[in-house]
C-alpha positions in Angstrom: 96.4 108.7 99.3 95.8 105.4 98.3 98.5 102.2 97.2 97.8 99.5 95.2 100.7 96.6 95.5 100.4 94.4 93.2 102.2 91.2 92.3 103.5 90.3 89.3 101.7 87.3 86.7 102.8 83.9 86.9 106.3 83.6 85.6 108.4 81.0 83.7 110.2 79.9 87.0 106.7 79.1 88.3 106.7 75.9 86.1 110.0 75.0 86.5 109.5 74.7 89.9 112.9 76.9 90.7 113.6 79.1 93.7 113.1 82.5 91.8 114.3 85.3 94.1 116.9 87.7 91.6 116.6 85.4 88.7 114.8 87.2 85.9 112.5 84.9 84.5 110.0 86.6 81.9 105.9 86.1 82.3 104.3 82.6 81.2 101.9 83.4 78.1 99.3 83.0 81.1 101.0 85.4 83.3 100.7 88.0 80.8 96.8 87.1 80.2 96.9 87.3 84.1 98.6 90.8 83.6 96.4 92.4 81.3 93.0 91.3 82.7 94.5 92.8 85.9 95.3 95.9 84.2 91.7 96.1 82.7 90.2 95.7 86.1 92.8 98.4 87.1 91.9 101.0 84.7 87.9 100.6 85.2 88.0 100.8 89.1 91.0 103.4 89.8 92.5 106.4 88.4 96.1 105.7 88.7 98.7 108.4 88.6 101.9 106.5 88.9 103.1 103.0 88.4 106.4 102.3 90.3 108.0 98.9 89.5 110.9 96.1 89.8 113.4 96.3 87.2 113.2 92.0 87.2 111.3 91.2 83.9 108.4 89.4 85.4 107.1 92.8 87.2 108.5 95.5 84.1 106.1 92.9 82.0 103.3 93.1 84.6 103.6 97.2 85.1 104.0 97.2 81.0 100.1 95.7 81.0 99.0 97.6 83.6 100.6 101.0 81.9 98.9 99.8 78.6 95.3 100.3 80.1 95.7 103.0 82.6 98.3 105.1 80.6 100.2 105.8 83.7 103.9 106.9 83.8 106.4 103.6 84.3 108.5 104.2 87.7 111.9 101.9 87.5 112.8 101.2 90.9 115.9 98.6 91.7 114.9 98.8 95.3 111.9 96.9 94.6 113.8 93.7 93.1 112.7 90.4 94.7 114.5 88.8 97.8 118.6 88.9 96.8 118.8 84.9 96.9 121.9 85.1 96.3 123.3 81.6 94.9 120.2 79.8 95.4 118.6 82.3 92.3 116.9 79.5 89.9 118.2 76.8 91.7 115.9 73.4 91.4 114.3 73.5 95.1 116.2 69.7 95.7 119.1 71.0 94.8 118.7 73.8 97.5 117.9 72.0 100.2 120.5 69.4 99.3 123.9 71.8 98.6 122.4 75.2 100.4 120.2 73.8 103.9 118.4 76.5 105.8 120.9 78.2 108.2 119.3 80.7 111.3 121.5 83.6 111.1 120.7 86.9 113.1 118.8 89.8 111.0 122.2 91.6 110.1 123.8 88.4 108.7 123.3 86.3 106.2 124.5 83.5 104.2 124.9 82.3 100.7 125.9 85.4 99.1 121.7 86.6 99.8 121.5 89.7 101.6 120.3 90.1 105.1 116.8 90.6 106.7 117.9 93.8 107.7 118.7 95.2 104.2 115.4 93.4 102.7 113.7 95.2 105.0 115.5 98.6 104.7 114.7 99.0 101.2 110.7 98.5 101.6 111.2 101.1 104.1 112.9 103.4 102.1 110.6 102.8 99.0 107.6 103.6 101.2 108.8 106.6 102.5 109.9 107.4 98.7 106.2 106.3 97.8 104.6 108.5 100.8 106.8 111.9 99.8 106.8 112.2 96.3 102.6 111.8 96.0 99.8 114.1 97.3 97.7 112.9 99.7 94.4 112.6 96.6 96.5 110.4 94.6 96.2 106.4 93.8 99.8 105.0 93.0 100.7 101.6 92.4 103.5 99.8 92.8 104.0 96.1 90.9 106.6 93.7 92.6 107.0 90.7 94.0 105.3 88.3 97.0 108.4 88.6 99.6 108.6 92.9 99.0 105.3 93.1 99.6 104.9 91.1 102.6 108.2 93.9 104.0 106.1 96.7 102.7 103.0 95.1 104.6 106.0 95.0 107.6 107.0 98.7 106.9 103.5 100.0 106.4 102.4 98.8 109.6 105.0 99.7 111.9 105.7 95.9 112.8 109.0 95.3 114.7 111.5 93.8 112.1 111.8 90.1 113.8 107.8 90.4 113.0 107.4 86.7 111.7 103.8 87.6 110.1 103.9 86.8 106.7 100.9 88.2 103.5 100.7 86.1 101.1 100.1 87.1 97.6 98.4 85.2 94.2 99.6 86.2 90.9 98.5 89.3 90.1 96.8 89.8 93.8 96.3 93.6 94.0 96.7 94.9 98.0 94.9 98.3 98.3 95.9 100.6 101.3 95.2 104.5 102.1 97.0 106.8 104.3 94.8 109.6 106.0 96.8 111.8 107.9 98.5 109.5 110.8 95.9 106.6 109.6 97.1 103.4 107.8 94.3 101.4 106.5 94.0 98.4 104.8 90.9 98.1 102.6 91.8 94.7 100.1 94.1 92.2 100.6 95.4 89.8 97.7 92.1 90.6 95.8 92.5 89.0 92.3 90.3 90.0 89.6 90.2 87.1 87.3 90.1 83.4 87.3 93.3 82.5 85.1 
């Protein structure tokens, strides 16, 4: 079986300059140029049987383009939503550090009305394990969401511990490709983005 994760196109918070997290900012006119060329590189170098995406409009937009050129069922899945931010969502980033400073909190705790490490985590694990059950072993899925899930499904996928501090990072529109063979996890592309937009 094969994954693509893919982030979604560059979004309207990316020129404000915001913290994004659970605010649902829609795609930049460039993210969705970033979105279809991605889905045209998609379609001509994978047959894709599933596209599981965020409910946040920046990835539904993104999986929309990619859906276009592959014709591939849409997947809603609230589980992989962004980072809850909790108040900090489309905050300016002075105003952040300013009224909300960084706090060290254990994994099960958290501050700000964000949720914890631990339940950030939980999720990618539960939306891999979804991922790995519900497709045969021949088939190319892809999942479209955003930069801090995929660096937990990275977590998840590799069995790191869940203090792990390594962190992937992810370009709009960076496709991840990974297979599973039997008790084999293998990466083959990381953050490979297929146009220069």
């Amino acid at each position: 079986m094969k994954l693509l994760v893919i982030r979604h196109g560059e979004s309207e918070a990316d020129i404000l300059d915001v913290h994004e997290g659970r605010a649902d900012f829609e795609l930049t006119e460039r993210g969705h140029r970033q979105a279809e060329a991605m889905g045209e590189f998609v379609s001509r170098t994978y047959q894709i049987a599933k596209i599981y995406h965020s409910t946040l409009k920046r990835a539904a937009q993104t999986a929309s383009h990619l859906a276009a050129k592959t014709q591939a069922p849409l997947i809603p899945e609230e589980r992989l939503m962004e980072f809850n931010n909790g108040l900090i969502a489309g905050l300016q980033r002075d105003v952040v550090r300013t009224k909300y400073p960084w706090v060290k909190v254990p994994l099960h705790a958290s501050v700000y009305q964000q949720e914890s490490m631990l339940e950030f985590r939980s999720r990618a694990e539960y939306m891999l394990s979804k991922l790995l059950w519900e497709n045969n072993g021949e088939s190319t899925v892809a999942v479209v969401t955003h930069g801090g899930m995929i660096t937990q499904l990275y977590r998840a996928f590799f069995r790191l511990p869940l203090d792990s501090e390594f962190a992937f990072r992810t370009g709009d529109t960076g496709i991840h490709e990974w297979a599973v063979d039997g008790n084999s996890r293998i990466l083959i592309k990381a953050n490979h983005i297929p146009h220069n937009l």
